[in-house]
Structure formats: structure tokens, C-alpha cells
N, C-alpha and C positions, 0 to 999 in steps of 0.2 A: 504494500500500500504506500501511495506517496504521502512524504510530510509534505505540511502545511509550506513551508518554504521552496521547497522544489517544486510546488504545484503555483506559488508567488513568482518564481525565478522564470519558471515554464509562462505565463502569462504576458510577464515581463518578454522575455522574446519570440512571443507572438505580437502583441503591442508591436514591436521597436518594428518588425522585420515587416505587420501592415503599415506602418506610418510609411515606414521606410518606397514600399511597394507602389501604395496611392501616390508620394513622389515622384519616382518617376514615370509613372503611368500617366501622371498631370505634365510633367515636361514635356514628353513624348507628344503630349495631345497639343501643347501651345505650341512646339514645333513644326507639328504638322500646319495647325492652322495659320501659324505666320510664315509660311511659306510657301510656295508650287508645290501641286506633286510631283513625287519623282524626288524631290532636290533634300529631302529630310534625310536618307540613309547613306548616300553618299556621303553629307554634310558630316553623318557620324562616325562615317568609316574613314574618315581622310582624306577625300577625291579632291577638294579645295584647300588643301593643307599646303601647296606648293603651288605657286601661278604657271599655268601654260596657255599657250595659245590657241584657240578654236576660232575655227569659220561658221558663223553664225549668220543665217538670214534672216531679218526682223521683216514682219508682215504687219499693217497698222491697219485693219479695218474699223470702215465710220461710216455710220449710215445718214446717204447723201441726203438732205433737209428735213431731218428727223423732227426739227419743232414744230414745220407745215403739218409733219406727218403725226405725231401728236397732238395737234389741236384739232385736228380733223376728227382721229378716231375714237380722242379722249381717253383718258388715262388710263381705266381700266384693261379698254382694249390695244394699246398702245404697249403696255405693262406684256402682257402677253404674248404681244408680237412682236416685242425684243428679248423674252423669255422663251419663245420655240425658236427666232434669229441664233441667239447665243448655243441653244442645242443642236441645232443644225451644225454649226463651227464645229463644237465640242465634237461633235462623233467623226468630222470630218480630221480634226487636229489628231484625235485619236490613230484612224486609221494609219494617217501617215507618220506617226510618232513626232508631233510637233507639242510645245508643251504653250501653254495661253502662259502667258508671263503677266497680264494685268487687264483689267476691265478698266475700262472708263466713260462713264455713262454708257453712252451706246455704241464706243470704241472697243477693238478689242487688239492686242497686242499679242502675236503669235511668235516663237523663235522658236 
């Protein structure tokens, strides 16, 4: 049977080793979210630890008079149809392993 103290010490490092756990589980997740995907695992295995050079083509999509086109459809639907626009990209970006690097209203930034 355990004493009272081995079953306090055993508590004790269940406590330390969850706090410990919820830590980096919470890193890992602001990580992900202040960043692109793709770019968190790299980030922690070293791949930006040393600068080298890459060829890079930046794509800057913006939808041509989008505010005409917004007061027309009205927000709701406007909202919408830069919400299926950006899905459209997305699976297209996908396909071709291109990663969106930033939204901007209704800009989208492709490399």
C-alpha cells in the first residue's frame, strides 16, 4: 500500500509534468497561429537557422473594383463572394504547393 507521501510526491508529478504539457501544447498552438502553414516545423527543426538563398515568385491578387462591387451586392453577399473567391485560391494554391503568405482585404499574396 502507498504512504500518504509517495501518493503526495506521485500527485506532485502528475501536476508539474500536466502544467508542464498544457505549455507546450499552448506554444505549439500560438505558433501555428502566428504563422503560415507549412512554416511552424521547419521553424523548429532549424531550416531558418542559417540564411540561404531561394527563388521565390510572389503573386499579389486584388479584386478589380471591389467597393463598386460591394455596394452593389451588399455586405452580406459580398462577404460571401470573397469567402468562396479566397476558397477557390486556396485549393488552387494547394494543388500547386504554393503557400498564401497574407490576406489583405480582398488581396491575397501567394509565394
Amino acid at each position: 500500500m502507498a504512504t500518504p507521501s509517495n501518493t503526495r510526491n506521485f500527485d506532485i508529478i502528475i501536476l508539474t509534468y500536466t502544467l508542464f504539457m498544457i505549455f507546450i501544447v499552448s506554444f505549439i498552438n500560438e505558433m501555428v497561429s502566428k504563422n503560415s502553414p507549412g512554416f511552424t516545423m521547419p521553424l523548429i527543426l532549424g531550416k531558418y537557422r542559417f540564411p540561404r538563398e531561394e527563388n521565390r515568385l510572389f503573386i499579389f491578387l486584388d479584386l478589380k473594383g471591389s467597393t463598386h462591387l460591394a455596394e452593389e451586392l451588399g455586405h452580406l453577399k459580398y462577404s460571401s463572394f470573397i469567402q468562396e473567391s479566397i476558397m477557390e485560391v486556396n485549393q488552387v494554391a494547394k494543388k500547386f504547393k504554393a503557400h498564401i503568405y497574407q490576406y489583405v482585404g480582398d488581396e491575397i499574396v501567394i509565394t
